[in-house]
ROGU-119292 format. One record per residue: residue number from 1; x, y, z of N, C-alpha, C in turn; residue in three letters; chain. Coordinates in nm, 3 decimals, decimal comma. Layout:
<guvos>
+-----+---------+---------+---------+---------+---------+---------+---------+---------+---------+--------+--------+
| num |      nx |      ny |      nz |     cax |     cay |     caz |      cx |      cy |      cz | residu | chaine |
+-----+---------+---------+---------+---------+---------+---------+---------+---------+---------+--------+--------+
| NUM |       X |       Y |       Z |       X |       Y |       Z |       X |       Y |       Z |    Ala |      A |
...
+-----+---------+---------+---------+---------+---------+---------+---------+---------+---------+--------+--------+
</guvos>
This chain:
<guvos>
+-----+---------+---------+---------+---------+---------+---------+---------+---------+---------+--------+--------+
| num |      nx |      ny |      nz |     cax |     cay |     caz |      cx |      cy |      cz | residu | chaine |
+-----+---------+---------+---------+---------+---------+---------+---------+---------+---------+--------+--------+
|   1 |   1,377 |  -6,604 |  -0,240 |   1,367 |  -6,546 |  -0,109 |   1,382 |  -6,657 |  -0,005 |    Unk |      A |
|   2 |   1,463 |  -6,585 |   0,058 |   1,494 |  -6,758 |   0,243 |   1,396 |  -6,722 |   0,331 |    Unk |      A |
|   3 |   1,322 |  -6,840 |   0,314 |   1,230 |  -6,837 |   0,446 |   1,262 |  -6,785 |   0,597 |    Unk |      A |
|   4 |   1,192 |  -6,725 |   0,629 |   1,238 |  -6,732 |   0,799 |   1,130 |  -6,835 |   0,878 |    Unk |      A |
|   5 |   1,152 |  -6,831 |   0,973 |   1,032 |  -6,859 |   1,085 |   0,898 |  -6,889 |   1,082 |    Unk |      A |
|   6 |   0,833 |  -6,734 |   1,071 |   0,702 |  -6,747 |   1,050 |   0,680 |  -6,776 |   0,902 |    Unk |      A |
|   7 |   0,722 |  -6,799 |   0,826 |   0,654 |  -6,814 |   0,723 |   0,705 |  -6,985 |   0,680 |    Unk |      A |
|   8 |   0,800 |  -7,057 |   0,747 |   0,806 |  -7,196 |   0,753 |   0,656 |  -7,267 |   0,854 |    Unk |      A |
|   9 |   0,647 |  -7,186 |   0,974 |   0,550 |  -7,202 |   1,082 |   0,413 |  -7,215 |   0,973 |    Unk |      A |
|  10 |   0,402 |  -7,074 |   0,871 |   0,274 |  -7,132 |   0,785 |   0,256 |  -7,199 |   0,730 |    Unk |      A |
|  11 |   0,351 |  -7,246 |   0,641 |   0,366 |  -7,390 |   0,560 |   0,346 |  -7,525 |   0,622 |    Unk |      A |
|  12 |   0,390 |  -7,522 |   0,708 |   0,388 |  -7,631 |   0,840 |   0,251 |  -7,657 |   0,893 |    Unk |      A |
|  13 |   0,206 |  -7,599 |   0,905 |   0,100 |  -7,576 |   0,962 |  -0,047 |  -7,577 |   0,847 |    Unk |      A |
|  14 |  -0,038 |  -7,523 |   0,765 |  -0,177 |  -7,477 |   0,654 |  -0,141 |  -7,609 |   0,549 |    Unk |      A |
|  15 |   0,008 |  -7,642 |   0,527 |   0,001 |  -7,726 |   0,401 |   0,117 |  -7,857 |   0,426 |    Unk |      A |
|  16 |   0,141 |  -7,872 |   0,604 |   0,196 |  -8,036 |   0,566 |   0,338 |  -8,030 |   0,576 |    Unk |      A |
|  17 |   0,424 |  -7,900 |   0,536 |   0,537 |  -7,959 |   0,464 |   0,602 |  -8,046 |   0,550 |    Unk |      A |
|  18 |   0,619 |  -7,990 |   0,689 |   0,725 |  -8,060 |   0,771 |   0,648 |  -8,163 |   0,879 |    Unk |      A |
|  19 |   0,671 |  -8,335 |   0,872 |   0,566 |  -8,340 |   0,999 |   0,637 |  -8,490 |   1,063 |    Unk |      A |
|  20 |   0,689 |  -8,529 |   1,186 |   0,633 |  -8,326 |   1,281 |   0,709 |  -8,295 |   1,281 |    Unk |      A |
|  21 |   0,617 |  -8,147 |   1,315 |   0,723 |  -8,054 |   1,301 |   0,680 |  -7,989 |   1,444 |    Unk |      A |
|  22 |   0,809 |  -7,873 |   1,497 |   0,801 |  -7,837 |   1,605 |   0,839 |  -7,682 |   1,588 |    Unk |      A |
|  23 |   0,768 |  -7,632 |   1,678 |   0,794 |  -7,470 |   1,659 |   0,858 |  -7,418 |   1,746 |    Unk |      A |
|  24 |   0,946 |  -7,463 |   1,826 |   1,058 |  -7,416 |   1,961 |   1,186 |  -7,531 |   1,885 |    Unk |      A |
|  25 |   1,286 |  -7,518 |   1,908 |   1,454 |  -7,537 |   1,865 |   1,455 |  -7,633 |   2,043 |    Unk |      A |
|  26 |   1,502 |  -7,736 |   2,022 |   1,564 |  -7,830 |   2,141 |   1,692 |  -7,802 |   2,166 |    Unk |      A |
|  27 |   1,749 |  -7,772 |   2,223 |   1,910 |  -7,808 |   2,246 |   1,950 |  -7,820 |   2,359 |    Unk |      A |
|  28 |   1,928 |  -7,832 |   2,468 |   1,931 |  -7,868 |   2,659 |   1,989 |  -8,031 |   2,596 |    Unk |      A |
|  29 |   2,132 |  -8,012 |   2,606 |   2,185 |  -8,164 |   2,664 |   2,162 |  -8,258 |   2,525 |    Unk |      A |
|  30 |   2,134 |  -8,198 |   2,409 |   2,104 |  -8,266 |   2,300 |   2,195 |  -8,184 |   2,208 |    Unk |      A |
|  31 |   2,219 |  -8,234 |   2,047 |   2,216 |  -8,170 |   1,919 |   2,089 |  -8,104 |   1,865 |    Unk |      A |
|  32 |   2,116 |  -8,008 |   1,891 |   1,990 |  -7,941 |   1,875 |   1,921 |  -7,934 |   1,726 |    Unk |      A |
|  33 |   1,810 |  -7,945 |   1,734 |   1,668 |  -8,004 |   1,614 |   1,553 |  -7,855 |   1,686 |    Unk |      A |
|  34 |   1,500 |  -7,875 |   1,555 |   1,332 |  -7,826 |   1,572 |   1,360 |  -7,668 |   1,452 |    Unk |      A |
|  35 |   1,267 |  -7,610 |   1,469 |   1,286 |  -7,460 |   1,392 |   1,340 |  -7,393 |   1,482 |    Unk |      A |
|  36 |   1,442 |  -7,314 |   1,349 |   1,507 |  -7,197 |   1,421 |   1,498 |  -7,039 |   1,329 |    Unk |      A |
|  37 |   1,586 |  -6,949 |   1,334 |   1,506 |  -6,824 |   1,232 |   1,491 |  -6,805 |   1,096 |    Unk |      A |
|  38 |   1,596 |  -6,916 |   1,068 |   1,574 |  -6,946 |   0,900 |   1,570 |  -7,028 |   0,798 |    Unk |      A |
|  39 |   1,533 |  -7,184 |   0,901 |   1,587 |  -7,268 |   0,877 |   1,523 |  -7,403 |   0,974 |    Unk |      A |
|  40 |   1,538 |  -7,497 |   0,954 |   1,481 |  -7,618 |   1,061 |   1,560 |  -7,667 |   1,042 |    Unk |      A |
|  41 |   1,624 |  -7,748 |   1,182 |   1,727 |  -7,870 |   1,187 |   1,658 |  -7,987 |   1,199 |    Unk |      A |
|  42 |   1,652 |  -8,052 |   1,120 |   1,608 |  -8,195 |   1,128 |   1,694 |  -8,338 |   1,202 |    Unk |      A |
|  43 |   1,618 |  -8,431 |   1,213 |   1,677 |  -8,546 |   1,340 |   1,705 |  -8,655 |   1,250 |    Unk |      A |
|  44 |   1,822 |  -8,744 |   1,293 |   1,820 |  -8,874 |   1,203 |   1,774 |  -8,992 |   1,319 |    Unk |      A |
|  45 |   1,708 |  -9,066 |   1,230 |   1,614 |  -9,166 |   1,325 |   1,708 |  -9,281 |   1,303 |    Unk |      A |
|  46 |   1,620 |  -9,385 |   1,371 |   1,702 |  -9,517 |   1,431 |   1,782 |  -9,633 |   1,291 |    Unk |      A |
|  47 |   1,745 |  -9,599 |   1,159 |   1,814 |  -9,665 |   1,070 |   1,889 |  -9,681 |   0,981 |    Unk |      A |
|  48 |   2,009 |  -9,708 |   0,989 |   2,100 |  -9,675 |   0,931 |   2,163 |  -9,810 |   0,829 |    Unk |      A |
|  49 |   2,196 |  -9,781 |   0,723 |   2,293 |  -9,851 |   0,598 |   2,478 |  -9,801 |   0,605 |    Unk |      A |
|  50 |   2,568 |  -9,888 |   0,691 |   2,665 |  -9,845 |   0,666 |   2,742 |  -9,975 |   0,599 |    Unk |      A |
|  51 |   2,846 |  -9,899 |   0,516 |   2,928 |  -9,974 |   0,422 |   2,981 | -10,070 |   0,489 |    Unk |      A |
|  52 |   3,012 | -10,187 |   0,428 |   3,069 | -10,308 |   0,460 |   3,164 | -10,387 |   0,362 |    Unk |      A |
|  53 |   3,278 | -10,437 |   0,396 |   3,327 | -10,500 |   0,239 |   3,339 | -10,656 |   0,263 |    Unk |      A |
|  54 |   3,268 | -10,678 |   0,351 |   3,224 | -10,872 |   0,375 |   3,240 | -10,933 |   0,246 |    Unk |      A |
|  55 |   3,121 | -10,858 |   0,136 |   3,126 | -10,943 |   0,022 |   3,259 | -10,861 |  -0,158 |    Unk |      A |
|  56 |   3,338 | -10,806 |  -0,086 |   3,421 | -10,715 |  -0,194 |   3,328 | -10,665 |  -0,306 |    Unk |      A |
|  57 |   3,198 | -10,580 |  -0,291 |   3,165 | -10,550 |  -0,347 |   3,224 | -10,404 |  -0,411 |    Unk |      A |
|  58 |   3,233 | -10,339 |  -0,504 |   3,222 | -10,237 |  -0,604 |   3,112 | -10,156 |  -0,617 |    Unk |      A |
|  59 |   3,141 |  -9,986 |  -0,563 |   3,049 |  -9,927 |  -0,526 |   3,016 |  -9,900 |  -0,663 |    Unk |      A |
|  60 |   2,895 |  -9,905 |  -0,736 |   2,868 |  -9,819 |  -0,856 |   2,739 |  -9,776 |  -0,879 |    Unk |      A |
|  61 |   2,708 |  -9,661 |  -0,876 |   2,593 |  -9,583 |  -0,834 |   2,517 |  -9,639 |  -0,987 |    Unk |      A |
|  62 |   2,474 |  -9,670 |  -1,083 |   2,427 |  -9,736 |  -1,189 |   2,409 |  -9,890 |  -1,141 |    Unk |      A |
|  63 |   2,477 |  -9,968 |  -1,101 |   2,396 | -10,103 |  -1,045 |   2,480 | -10,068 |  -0,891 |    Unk |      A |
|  64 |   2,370 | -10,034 |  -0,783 |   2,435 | -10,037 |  -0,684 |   2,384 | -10,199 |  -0,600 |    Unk |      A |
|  65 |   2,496 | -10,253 |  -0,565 |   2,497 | -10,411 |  -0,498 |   2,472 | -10,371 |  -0,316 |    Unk |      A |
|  66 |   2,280 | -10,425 |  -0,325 |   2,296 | -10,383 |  -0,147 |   2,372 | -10,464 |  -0,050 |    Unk |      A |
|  67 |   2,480 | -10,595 |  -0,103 |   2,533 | -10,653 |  -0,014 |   2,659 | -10,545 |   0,004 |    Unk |      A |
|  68 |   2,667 | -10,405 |  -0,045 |   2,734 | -10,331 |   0,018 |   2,772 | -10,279 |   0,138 |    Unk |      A |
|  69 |   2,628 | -10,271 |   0,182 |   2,566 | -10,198 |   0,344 |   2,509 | -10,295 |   0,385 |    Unk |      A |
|  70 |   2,559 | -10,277 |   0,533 |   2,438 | -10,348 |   0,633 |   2,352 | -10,289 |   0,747 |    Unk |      A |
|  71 |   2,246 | -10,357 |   0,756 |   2,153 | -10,267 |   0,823 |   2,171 | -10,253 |   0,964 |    Unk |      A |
|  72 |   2,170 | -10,147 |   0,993 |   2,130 | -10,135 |   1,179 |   2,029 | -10,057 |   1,197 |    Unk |      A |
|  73 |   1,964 | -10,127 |   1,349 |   1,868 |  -9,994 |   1,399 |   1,945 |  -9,985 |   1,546 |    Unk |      A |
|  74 |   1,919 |  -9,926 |   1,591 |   1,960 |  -9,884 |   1,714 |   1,875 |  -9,719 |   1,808 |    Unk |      A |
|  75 |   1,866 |  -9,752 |   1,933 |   1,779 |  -9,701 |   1,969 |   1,792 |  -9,559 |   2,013 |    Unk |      A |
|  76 |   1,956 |  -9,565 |   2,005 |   2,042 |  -9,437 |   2,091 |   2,186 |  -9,412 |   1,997 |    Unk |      A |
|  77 |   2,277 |  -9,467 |   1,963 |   2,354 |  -9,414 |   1,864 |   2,390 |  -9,552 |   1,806 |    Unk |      A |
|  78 |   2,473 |  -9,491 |   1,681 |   2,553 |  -9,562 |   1,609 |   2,705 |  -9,552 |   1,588 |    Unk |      A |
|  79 |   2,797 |  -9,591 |   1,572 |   2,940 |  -9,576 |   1,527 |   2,972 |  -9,584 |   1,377 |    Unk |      A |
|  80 |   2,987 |  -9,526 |   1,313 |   3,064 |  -9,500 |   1,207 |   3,196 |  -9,578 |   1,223 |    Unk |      A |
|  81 |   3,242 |  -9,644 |   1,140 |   3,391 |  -9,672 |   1,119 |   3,478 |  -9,616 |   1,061 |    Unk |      A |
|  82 |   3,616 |  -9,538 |   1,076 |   3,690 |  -9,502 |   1,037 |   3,676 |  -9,464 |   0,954 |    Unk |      A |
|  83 |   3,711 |  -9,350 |   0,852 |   3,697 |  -9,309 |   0,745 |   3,615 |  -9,430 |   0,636 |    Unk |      A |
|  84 |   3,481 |  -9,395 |   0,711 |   3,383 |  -9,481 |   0,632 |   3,236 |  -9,382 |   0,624 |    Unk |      A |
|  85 |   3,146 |  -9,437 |   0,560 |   3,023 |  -9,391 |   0,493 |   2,925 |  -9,482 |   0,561 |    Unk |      A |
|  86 |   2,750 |  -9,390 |   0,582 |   2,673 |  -9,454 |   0,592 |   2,540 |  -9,390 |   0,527 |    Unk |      A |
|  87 |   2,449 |  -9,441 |   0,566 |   2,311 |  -9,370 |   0,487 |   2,231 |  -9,377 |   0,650 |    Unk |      A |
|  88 |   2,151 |  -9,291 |   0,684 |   2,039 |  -9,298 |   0,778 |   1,919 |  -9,198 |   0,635 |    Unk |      A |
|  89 |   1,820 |  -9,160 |   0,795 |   1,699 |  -9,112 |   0,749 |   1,671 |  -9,035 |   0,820 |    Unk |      A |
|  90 |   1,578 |  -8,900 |   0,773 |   1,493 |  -8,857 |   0,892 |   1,433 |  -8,890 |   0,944 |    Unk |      A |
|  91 |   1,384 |  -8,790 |   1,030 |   1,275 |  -8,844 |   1,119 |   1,110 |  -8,783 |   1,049 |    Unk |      A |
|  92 |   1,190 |  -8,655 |   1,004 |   1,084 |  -8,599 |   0,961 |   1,048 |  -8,603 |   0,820 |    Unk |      A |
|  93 |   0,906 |  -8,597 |   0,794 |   0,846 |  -8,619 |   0,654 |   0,856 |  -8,503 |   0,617 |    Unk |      A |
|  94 |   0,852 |  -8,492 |   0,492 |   0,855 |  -8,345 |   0,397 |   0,761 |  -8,363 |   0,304 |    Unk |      A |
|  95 |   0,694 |  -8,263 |   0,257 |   0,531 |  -8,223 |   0,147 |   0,621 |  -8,099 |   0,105 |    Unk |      A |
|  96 |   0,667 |  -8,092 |  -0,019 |   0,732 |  -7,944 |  -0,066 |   0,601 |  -7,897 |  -0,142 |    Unk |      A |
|  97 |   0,613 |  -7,788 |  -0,121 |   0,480 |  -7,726 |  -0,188 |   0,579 |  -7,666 |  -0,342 |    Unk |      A |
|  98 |   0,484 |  -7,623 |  -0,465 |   0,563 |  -7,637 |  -0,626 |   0,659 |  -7,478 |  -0,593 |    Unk |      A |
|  99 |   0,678 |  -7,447 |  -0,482 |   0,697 |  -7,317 |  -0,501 |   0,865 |  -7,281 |  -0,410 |    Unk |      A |
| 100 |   0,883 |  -7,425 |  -0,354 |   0,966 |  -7,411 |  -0,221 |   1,073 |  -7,538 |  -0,254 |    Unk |      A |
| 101 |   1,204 |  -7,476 |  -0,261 |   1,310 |  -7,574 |  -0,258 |   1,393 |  -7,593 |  -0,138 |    Unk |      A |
| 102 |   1,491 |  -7,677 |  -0,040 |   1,492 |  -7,691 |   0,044 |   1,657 |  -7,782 |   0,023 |    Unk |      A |
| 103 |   1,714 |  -7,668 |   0,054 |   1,894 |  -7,699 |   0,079 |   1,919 |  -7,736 |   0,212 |    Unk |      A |
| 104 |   2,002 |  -7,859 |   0,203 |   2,042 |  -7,930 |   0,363 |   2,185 |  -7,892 |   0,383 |    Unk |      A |
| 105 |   2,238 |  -7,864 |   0,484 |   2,355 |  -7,836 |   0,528 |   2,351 |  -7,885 |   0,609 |    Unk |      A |
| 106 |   2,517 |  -7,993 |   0,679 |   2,552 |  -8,037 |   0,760 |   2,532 |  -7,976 |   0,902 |    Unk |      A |
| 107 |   2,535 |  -8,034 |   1,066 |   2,541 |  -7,896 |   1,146 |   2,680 |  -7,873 |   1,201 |    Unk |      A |
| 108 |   2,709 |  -7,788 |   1,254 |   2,831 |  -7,734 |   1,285 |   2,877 |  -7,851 |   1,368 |    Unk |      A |
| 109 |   2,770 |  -7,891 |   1,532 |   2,903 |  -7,967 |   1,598 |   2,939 |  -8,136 |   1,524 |    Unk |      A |
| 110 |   2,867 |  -8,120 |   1,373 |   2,935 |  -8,275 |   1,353 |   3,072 |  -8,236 |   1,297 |    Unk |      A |
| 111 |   3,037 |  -8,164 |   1,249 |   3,137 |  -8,082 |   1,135 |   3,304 |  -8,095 |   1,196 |    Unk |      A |
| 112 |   3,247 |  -8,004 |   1,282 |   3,383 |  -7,968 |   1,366 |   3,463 |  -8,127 |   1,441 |    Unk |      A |
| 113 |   3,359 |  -8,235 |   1,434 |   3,412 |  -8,326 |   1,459 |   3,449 |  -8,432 |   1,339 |    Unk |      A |
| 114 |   3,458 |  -8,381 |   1,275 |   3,506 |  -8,448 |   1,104 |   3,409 |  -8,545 |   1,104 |    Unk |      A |
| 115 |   3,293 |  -8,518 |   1,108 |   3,192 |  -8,570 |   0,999 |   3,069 |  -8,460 |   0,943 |    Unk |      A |
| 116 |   3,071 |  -8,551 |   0,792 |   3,002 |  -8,456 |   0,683 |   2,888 |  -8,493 |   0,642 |    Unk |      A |
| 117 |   2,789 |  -8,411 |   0,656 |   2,670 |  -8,471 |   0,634 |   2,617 |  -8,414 |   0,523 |    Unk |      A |
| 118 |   2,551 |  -8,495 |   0,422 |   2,508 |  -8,423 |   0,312 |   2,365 |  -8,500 |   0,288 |    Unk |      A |
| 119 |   2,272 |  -8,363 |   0,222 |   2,158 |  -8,421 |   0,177 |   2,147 |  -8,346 |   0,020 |    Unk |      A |
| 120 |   2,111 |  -8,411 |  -0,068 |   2,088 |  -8,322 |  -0,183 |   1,946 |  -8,244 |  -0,172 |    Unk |      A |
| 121 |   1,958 |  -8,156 |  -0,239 |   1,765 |  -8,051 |  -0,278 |   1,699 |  -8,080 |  -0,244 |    Unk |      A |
| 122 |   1,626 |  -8,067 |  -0,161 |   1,480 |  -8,117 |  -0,154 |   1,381 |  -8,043 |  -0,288 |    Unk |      A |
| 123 |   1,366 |  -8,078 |  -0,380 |   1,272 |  -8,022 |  -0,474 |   1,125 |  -7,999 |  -0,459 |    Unk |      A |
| 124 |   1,110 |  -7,892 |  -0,523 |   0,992 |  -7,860 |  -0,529 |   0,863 |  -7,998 |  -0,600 |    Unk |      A |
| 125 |   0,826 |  -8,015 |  -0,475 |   0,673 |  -8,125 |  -0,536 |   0,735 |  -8,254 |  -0,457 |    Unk |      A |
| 126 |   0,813 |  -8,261 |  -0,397 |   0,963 |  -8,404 |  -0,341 |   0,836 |  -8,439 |  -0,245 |    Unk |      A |
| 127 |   0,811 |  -8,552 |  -0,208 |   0,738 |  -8,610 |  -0,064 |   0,817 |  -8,727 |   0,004 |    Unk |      A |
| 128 |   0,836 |  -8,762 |   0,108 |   0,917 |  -8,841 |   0,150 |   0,994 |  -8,803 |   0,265 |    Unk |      A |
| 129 |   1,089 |  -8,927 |   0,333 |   1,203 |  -8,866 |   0,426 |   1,284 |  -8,912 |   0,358 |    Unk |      A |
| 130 |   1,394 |  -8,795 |   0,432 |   1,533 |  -8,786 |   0,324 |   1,630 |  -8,889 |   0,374 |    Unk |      A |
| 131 |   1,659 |  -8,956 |   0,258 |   1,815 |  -9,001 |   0,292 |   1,887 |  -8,940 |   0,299 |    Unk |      A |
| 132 |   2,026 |  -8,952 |   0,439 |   2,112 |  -8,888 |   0,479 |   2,226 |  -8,951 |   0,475 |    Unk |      A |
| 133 |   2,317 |  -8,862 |   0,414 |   2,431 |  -8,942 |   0,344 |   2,491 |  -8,856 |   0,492 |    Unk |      A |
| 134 |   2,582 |  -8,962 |   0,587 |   2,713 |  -8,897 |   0,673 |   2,860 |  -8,980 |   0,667 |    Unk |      A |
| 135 |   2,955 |  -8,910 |   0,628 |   3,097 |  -8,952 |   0,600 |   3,222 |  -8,908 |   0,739 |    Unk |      A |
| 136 |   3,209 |  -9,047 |   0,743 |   3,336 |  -8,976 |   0,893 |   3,473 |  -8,964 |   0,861 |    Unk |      A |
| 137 |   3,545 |  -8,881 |   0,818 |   3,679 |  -8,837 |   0,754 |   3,754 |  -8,870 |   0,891 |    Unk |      A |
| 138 |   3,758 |  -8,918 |   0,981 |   3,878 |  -8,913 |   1,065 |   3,892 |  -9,065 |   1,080 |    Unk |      A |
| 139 |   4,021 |  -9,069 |   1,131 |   4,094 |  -9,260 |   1,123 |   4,035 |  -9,316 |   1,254 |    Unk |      A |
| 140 |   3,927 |  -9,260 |   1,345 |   3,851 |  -9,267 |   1,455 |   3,715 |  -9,372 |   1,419 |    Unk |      A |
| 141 |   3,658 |  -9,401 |   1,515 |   3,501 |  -9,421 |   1,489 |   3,400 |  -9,320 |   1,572 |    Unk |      A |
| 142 |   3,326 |  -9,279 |   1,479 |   3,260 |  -9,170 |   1,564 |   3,085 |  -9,225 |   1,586 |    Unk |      A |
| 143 |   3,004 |  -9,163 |   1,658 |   2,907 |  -9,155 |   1,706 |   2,806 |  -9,075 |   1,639 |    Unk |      A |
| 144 |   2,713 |  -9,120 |   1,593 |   2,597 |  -9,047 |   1,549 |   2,481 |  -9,085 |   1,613 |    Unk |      A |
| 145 |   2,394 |  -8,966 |   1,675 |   2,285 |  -8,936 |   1,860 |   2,181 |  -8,967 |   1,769 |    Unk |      A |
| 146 |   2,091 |  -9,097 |   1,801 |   1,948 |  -9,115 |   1,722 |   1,882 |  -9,029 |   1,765 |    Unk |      A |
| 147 |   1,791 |  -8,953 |   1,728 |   1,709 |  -8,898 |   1,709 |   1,748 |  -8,712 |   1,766 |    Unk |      A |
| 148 |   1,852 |  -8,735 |   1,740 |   1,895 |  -8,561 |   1,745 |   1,937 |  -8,474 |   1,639 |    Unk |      A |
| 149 |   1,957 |  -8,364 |   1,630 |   1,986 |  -8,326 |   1,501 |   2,116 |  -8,363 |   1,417 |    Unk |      A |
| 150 |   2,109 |  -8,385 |   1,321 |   2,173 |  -8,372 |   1,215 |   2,223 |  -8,271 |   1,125 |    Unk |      A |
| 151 |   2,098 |  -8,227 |   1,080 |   2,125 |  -8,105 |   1,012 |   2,017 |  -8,010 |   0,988 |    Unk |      A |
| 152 |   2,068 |  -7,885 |   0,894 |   1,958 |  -7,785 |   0,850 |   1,902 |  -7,810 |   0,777 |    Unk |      A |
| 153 |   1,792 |  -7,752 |   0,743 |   1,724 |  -7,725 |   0,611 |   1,699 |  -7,572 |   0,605 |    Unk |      A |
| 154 |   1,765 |  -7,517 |   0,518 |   1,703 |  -7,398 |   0,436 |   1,601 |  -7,348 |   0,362 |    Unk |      A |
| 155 |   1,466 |  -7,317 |   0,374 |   1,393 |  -7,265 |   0,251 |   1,412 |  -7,165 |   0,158 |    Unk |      A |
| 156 |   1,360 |  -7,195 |  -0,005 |   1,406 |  -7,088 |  -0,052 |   1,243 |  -7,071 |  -0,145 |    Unk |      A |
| 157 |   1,202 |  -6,966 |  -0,142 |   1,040 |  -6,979 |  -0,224 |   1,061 |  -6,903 |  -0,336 |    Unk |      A |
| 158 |   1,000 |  -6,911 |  -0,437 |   1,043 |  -6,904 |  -0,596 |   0,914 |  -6,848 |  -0,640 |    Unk |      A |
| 159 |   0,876 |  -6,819 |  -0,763 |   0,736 |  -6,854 |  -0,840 |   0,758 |  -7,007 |  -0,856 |    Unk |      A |
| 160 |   0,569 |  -7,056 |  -0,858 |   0,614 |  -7,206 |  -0,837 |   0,629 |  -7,275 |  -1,031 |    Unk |      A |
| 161 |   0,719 |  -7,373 |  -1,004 |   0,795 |  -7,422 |  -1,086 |   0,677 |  -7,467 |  -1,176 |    Unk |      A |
| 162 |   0,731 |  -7,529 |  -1,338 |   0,654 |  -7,591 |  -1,403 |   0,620 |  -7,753 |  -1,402 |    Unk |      A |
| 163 |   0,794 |  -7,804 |  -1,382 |   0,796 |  -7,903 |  -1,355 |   0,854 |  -7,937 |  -1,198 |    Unk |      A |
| 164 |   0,729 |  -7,974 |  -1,132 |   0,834 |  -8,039 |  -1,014 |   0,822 |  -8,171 |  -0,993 |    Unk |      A |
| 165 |   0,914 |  -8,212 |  -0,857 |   0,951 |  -8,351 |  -0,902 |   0,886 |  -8,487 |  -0,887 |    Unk |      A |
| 166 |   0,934 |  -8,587 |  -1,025 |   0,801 |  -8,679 |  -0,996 |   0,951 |  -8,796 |  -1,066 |    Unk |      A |
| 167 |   1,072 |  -8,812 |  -0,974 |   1,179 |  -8,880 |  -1,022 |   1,125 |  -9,009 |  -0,937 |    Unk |      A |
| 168 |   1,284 |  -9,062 |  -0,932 |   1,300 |  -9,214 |  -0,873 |   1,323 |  -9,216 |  -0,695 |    Unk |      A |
| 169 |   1,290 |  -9,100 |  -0,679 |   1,310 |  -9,103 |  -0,492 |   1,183 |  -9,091 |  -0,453 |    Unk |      A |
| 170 |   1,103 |  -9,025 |  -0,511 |   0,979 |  -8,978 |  -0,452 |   0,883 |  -9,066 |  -0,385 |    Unk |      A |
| 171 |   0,848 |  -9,038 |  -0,278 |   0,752 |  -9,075 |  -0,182 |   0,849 |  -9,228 |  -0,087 |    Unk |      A |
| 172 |   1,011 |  -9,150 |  -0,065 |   1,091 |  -9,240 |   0,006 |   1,014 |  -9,283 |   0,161 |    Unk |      A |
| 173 |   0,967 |  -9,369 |   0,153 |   0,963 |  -9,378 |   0,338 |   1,101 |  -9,494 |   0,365 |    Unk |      A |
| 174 |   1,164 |  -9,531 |   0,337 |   1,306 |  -9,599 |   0,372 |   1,407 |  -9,530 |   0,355 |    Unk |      A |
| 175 |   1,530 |  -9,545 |   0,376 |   1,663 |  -9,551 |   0,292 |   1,689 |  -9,612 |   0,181 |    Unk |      A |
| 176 |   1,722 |  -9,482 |   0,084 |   1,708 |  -9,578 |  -0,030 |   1,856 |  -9,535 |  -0,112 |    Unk |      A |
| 177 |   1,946 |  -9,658 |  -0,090 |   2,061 |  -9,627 |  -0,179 |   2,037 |  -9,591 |  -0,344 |    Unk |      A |
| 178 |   2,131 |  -9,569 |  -0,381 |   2,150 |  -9,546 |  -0,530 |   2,119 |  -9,568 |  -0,635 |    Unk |      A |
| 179 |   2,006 |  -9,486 |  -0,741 |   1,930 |  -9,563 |  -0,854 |   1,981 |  -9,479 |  -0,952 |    Unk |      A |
| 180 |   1,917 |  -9,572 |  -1,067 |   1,914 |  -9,513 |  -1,193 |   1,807 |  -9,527 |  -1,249 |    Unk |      A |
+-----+---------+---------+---------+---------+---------+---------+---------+---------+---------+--------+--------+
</guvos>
């Protein structure tokens, strides 16, 4: 079943999941973030890992080499390079309760500007902020707004699971490239 509204508002509220979290949608002059009727758009905050080939490294998700990426913070945006890749983060923390899984979808106006934002599952039992994978497909450099939205999150509530998750991401408070 997809969450709506009020019943993200209870979760939020009685058990943590989202924090903070906000119960009105921003969008006046921004990318709009906060809850909306079925779904919360979440914000990417000030730090970002984008690819670099300074040292000719070889991307390989089994030994990933962090002289791949280099770090920025920045207080207001970032640039993407040309059909290049980066990693940020939310802003917001997540507490999944064993019962609630949580699909990210890109938002429309990055989209439409050829960049793709992807987050994998948020799983049931997951704690942490998410790394945010965004790919700028155009031969441009584009702009990504600190602390505005990024993207959705979907709820979906289940009977709660047997196993939920207790992998190699859990309890991310950084960006955390690629493990095994």
């Amino acid at each position: 079943m997809i969450l709506n509204d009020k019943q993200i508002i209870e979760l939020c509220e009685e058990q943590g999941m989202i924090t903070p979290f906000l119960r009105e949608k921003i969008s006046h002059g921004v990318i709009s973030y906060g809850l909306s009727s079925y779904g919360y758009d979440i914000r990417i905050a000030k730090k970002f890992k984008v690819f670099t080939n300074v040292y000719c490294s070889i991307v390989d998700p089994k030994k990933f080499d962090p002289r791949a990426m280099t770090d920025i913070i920045s207080e207001d945006l970032i640039l993407i390079p040309p059909n290049s890749f980066a990693l940020g983060m939310s802003v917001e923390y997540f507490q999944m309760p064993a019962d609630v899984i949580g699909i990210c979808i890109g938002k429309s106006t990055y989209a439409r500007a050829g960049i793709i934002v992807n987050v994998t599952p948020i799983n049931p039992g997951w704690r942490g902020y998410l790394t945010i994978e965004i790919s700028n497909t155009t031969p441009l450099p584009a702009r990504i707004y600190v602390g505005e939205g990024i993207a959705q999150v979907i709820f979906l509530r289940g009977e709660p699971c047997l196993r939920t998750y207790a992998g190699k991401y859990q309890n991310q408070e950084d960006i955390v490239p690629a493990r095994v």
